[in-house]
Backbone as CSV, one residue per row, in Angstrom:
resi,resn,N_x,N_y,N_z,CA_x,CA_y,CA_z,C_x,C_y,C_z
1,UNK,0.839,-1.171,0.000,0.000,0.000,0.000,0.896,1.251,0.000
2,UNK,0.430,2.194,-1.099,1.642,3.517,-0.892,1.021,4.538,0.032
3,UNK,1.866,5.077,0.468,1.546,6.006,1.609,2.138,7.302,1.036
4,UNK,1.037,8.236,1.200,0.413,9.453,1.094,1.536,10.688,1.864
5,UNK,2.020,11.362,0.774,3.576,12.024,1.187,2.402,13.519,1.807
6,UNK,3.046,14.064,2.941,2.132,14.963,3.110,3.223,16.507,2.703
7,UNK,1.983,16.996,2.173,3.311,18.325,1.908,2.748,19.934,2.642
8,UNK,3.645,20.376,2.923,3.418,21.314,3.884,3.027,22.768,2.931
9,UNK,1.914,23.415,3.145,1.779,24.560,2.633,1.917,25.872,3.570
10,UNK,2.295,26.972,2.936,2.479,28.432,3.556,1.477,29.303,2.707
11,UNK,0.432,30.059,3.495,-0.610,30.679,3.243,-0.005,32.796,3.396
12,UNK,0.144,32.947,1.935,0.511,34.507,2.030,-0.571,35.794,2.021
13,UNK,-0.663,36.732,2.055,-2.035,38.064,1.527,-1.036,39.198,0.960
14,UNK,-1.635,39.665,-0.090,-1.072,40.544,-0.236,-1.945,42.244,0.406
15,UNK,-0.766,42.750,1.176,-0.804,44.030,1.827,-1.877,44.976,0.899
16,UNK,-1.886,45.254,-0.371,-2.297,46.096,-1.572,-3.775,45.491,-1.566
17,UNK,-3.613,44.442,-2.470,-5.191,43.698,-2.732,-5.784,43.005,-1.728
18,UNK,-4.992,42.446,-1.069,-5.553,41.567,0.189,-5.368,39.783,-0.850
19,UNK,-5.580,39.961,-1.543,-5.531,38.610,-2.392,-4.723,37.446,-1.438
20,UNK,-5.637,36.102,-1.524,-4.257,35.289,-0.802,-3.731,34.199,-1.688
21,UNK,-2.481,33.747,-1.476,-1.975,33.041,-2.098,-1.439,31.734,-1.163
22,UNK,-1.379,30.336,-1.663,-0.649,29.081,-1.332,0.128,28.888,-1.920
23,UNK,1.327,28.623,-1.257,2.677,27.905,-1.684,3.124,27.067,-1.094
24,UNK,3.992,25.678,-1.542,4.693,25.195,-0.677,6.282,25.067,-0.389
25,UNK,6.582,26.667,-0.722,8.312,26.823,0.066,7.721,28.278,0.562
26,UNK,8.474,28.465,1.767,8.380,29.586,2.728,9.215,30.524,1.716
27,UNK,8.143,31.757,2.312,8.980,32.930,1.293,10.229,33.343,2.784
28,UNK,11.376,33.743,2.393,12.153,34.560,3.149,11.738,36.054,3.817
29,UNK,11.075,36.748,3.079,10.777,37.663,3.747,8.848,38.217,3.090
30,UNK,8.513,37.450,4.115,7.198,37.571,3.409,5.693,38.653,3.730
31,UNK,6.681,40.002,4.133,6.005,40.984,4.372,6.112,42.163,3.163
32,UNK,7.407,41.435,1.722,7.434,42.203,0.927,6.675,41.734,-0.471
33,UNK,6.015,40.703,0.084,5.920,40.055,-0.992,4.244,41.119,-1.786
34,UNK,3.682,40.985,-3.324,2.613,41.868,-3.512,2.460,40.912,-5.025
35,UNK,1.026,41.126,-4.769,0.084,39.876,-6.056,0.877,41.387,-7.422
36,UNK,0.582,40.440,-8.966,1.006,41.179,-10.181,0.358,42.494,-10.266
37,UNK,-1.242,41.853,-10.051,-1.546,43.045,-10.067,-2.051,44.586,-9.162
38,UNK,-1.283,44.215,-7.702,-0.467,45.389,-7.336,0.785,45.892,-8.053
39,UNK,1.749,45.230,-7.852,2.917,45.193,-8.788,2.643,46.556,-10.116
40,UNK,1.206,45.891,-10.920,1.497,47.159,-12.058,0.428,47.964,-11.354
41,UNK,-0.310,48.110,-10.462,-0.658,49.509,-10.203,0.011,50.493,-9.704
42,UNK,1.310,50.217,-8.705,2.219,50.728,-8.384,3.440,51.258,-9.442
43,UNK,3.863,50.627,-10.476,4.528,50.419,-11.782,3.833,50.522,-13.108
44,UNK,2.633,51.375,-12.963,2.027,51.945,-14.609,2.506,51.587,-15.768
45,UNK,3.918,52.772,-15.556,4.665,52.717,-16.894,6.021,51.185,-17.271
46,UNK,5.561,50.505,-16.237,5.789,49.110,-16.515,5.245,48.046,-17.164
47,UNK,4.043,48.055,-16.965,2.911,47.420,-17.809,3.050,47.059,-19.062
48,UNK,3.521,45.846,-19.387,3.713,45.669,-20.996,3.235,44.775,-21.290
49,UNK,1.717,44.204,-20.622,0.861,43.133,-21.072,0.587,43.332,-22.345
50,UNK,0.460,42.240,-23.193,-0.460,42.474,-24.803,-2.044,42.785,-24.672
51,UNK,-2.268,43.479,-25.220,-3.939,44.398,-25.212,-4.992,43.543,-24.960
52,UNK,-4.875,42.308,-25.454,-5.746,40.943,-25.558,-6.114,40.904,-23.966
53,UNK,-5.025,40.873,-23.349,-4.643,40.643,-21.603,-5.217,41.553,-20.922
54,UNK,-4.954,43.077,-21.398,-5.631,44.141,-20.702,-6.841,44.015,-20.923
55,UNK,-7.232,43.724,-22.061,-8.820,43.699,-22.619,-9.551,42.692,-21.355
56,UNK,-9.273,41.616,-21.359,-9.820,40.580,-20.363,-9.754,41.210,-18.936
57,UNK,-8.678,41.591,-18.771,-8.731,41.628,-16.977,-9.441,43.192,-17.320
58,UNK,-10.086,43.604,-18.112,-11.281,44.981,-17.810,-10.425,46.349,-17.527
59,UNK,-8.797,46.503,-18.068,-8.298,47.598,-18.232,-7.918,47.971,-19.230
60,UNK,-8.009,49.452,-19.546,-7.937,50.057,-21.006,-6.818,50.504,-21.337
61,UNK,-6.167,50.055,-22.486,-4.696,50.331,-22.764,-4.409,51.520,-23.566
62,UNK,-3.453,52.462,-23.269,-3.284,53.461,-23.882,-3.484,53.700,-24.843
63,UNK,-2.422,52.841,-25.790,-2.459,52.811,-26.846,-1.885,51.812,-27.296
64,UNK,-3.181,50.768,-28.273,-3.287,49.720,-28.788,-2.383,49.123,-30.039
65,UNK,-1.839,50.922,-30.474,-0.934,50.610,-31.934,0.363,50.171,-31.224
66,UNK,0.875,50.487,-30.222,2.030,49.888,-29.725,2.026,49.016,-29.356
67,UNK,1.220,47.891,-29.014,0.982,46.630,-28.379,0.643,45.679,-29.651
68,UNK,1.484,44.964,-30.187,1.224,43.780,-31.231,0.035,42.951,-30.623
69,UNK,-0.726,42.733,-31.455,-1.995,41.865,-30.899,-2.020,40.818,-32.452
70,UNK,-1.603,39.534,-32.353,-1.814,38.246,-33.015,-3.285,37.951,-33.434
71,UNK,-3.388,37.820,-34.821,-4.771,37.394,-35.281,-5.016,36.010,-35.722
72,UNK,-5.647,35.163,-35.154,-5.429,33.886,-36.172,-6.259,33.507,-36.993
């Protein structure tokens, strides 16, 4: 009979969204840690999702001619 490996999980939130997350390796310092999308609300002009991406998650992209969007 095989026996059932148990694996240990670590339960995070992020400070910004509150969002929580499961992992199973301990973060080192896990009061800095922040979900993506804090990350680009804090970092705007970082944002280099393809428009397709912004379109779905319900945010409007500057400008669409700079963002290659694939047609198939």
């Amino acid at each position: 009979m095989a026996r059932k490996k148990h694996i240990k999980t670590y339960k995070y939130s992020c400070s910004i969204t509150e969002e929580t997350y499961t992992t199973t390796q301990e973060a080192p310092h896990p009061d800095d840690l922040m979900s993506i999308s804090a990350y680009y609300q804090l970092n705007p002009e970082e944002d280099d999702r393809p428009a397709h991406i912004l379109k779905g998650l319900g945010i409007e992209a500057e400008d669409d001619s700079a963002t290659p969007v694939l047609k198939q």
